[in-house]
Legacy VTK file of the C-alpha trace (Angstrom):
# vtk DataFile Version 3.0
C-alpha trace
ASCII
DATASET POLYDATA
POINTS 260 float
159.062 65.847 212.556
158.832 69.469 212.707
161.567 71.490 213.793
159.689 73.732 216.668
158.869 69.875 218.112
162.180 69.034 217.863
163.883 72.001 219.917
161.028 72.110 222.250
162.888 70.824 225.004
165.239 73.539 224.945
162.418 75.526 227.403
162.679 72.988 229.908
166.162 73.011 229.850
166.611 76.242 230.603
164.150 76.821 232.923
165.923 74.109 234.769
169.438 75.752 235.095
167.741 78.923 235.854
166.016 77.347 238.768
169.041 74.738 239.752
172.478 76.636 238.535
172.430 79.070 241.178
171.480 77.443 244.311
173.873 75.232 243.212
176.643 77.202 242.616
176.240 78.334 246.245
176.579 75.115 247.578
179.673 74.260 245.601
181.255 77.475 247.417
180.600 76.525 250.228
181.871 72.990 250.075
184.164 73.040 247.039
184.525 69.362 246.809
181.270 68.536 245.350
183.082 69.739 242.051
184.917 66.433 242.720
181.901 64.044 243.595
180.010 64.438 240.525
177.097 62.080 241.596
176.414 64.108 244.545
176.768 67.296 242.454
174.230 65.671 239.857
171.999 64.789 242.543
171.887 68.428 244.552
171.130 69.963 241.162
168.251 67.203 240.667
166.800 67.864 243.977
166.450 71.838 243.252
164.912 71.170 239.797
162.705 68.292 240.736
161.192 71.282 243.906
159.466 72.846 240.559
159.166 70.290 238.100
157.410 67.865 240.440
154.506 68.405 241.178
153.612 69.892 237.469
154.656 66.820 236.685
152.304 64.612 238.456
149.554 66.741 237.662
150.527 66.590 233.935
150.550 62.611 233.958
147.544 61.962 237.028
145.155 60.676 234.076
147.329 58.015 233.267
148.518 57.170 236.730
144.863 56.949 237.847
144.197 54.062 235.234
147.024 52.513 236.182
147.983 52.124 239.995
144.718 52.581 241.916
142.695 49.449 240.941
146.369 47.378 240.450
148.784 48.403 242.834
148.639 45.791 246.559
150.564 44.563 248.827
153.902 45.901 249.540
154.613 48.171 246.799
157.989 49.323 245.908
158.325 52.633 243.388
160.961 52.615 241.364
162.733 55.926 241.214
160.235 57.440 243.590
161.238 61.363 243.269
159.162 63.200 245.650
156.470 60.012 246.651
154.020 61.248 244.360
152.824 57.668 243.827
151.751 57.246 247.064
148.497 59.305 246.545
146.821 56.855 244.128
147.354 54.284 246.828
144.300 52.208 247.851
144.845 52.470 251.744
142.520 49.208 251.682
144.661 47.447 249.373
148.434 48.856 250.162
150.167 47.183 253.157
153.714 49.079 252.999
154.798 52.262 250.269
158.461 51.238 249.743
159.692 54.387 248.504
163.108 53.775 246.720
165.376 56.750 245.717
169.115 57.064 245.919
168.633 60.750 245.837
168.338 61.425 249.624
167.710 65.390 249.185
164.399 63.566 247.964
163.415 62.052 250.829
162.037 64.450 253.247
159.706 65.872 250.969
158.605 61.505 250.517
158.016 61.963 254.101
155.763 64.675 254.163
153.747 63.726 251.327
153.247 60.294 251.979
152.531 61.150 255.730
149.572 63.285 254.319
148.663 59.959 252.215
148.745 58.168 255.596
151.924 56.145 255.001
154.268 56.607 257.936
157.707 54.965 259.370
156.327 54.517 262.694
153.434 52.813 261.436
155.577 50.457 259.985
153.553 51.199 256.203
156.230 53.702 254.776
160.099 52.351 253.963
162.560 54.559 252.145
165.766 52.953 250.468
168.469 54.973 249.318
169.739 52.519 246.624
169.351 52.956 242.635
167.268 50.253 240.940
170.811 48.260 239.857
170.818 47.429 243.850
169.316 44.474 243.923
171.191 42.461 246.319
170.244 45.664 248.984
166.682 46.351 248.321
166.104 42.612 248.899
168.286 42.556 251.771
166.244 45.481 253.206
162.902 43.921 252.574
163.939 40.930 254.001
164.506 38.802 251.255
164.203 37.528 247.966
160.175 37.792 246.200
158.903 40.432 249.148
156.894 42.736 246.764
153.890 42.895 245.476
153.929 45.517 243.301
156.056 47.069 241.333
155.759 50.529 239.985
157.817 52.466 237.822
156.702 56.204 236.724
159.000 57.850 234.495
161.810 56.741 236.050
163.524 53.621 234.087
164.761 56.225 231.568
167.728 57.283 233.999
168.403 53.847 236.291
172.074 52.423 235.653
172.361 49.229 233.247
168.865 48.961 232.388
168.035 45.795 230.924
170.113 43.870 233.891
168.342 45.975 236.359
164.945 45.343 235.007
165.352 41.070 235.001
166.856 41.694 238.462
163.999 42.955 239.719
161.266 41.065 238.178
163.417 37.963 238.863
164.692 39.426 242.460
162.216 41.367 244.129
158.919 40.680 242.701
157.106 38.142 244.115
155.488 34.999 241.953
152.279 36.343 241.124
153.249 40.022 241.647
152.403 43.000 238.991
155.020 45.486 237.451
153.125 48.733 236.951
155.267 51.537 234.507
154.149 54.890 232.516
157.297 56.043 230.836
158.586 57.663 228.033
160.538 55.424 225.602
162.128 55.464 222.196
159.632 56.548 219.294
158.983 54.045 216.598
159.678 56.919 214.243
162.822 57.142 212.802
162.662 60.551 212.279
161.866 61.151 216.236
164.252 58.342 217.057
166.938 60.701 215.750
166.275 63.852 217.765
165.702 61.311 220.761
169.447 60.517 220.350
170.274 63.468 219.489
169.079 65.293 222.732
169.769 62.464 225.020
173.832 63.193 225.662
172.710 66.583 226.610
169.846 66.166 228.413
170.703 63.450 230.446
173.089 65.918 232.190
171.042 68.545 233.351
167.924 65.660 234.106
169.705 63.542 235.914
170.641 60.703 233.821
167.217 60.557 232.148
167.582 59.365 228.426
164.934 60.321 225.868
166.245 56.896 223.797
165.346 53.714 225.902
162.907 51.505 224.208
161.650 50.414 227.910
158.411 49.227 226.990
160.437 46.470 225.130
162.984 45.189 227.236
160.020 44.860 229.935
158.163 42.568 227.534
161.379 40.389 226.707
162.057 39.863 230.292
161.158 35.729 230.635
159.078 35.920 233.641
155.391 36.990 232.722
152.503 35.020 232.817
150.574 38.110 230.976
151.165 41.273 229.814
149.633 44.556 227.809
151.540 47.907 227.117
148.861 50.715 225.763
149.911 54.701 224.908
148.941 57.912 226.476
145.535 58.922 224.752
145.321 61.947 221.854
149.450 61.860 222.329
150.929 62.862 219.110
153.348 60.578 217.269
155.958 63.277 216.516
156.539 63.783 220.462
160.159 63.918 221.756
158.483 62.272 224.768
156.790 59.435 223.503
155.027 57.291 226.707
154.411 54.119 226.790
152.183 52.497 230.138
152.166 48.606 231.194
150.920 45.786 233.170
152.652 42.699 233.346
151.796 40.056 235.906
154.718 37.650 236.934
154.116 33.939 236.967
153.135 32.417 239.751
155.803 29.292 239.977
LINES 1 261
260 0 1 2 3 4 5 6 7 8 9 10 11 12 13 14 15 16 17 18 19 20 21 22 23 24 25 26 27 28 29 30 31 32 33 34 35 36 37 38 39 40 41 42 43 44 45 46 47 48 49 50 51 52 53 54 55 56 57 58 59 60 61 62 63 64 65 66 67 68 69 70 71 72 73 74 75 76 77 78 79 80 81 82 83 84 85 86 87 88 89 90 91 92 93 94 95 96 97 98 99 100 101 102 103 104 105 106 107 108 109 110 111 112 113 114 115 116 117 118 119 120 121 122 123 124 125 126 127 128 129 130 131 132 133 134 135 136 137 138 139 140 141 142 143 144 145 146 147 148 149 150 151 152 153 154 155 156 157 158 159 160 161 162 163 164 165 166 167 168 169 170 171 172 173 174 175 176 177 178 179 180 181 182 183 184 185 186 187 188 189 190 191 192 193 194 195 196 197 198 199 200 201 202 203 204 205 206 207 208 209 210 211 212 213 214 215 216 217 218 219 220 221 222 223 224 225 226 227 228 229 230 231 232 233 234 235 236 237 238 239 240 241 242 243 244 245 246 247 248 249 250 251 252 253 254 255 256 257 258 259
């Protein structure tokens, strides 16, 4: 792996503490004991990077999200990680009964608001739920949705690389809250089968997991997803042209659960 490739993430760190440090800082002066809640510290800093990196973001990855979630994605679908609720505009209004938005960052969760209000998903219509629990929160997502099996769809994008105890998390909810019969939809990044990318991968991941709110570079994903017992089919493909020696290495999948 070349060396530029593997210190190229060192511009999107820093543009992120220039953008996040300061407003910040501000807010831990006014209310000093955020220094001692370091999740909600973690999560204000999140919130002011993810105001710039968002929507870049999206548009960076809308190719593969438009071969994925549009002709799949039914039902009552619940996004994993859901950031800003830029999954909600490759929504099939004909096809999409309820966008269950879930993200225990509630600095988040006005901006879901807006932009899946503009996507014509709404509270009081009844078509737009937003849970502030992490994915690990099994036992209250399926609380909130009413029970066990209520959803349709599951979709993750880029957002299993920072949820707490992954593999456990990811059984729970294709044993919890998918339905029989029900699709898990992901585009992530994931370990690279190259050791020599594997390496930097680990390397960066103590690091960068700070500043990007828990993300880690190193998760194989894509695997644990297949392992999980429950499919009846499943296919994992790779973003086109993407280089092999990429620090962000992406994996995309659809697994369909069995129906019984």
């Amino acid at each position: 792996m070349k060396l530029s490739g593997s210190f190229g993430l060192l511009t999107d760190l820093r543009y992120a503490l220039q953008v996040a440090l300061w407003p910040t800082t501000i807010a831990v002066l006014h209310a000093p004991t955020l220094l001692f809640r370091p999740l909600a510290l973690s999560q204000l800093f999140m919130s002011h990077v993810w105001t710039i990196f968002g929507d870049g973001l999206d548009g960076v990855t809308r190719p593969e999200k438009e071969r994925l979630i549009p002709a799949n994605a039914q039902g009552i679908v619940l996004d994993v990680g859901a950031g800003h609720g830029h999954t909600v505009n490759y929504l099939d209004g004909e096809k999409v009964t309820k966008y269950v938005a879930l993200e225990p960052n509630e600095h988040m969760h006005s901006e879901i608001r807006r932009i899946a209000a503009a996507a014509g998903f709404t509270e009081d219509a009844g078509t737009l739920l937003i849970l502030s629990y992490g994915a690990e929160d099994t036992t209250s997502i399926t609380s909130a949705l009413g029970g066990l099996h209520s959803v349709d769809t599951l979709i993750s994008v880029l957002a299993l690389c920072s949820i707490s105890s992954p593999e456990r998390s990811l059984h729970a909810l294709a044993d919890d809250v998918l339905k029989p019969g029900g699709q898990f939809l992901f585009y992530e990044h994931v370990l690279s089968p190259r050791d020599d990318v594997a390496w930097w991968q680990r390397f960066w991941t103590p690091l960068w997991r700070q500043a990007f709110g828990g993300c880690c570079l190193d998760r194989p994903t894509h695997v644990w997803i297949r392992k999980i017992g429950v499919w009846e089919s499943g296919q994992v493909w790779g973003k086109q042209d993407e280089p092999e020696d990429h620090l962000f290495w992406h994996r995309a999948g659809k697994f369909v659960k069995n129906k019984s």
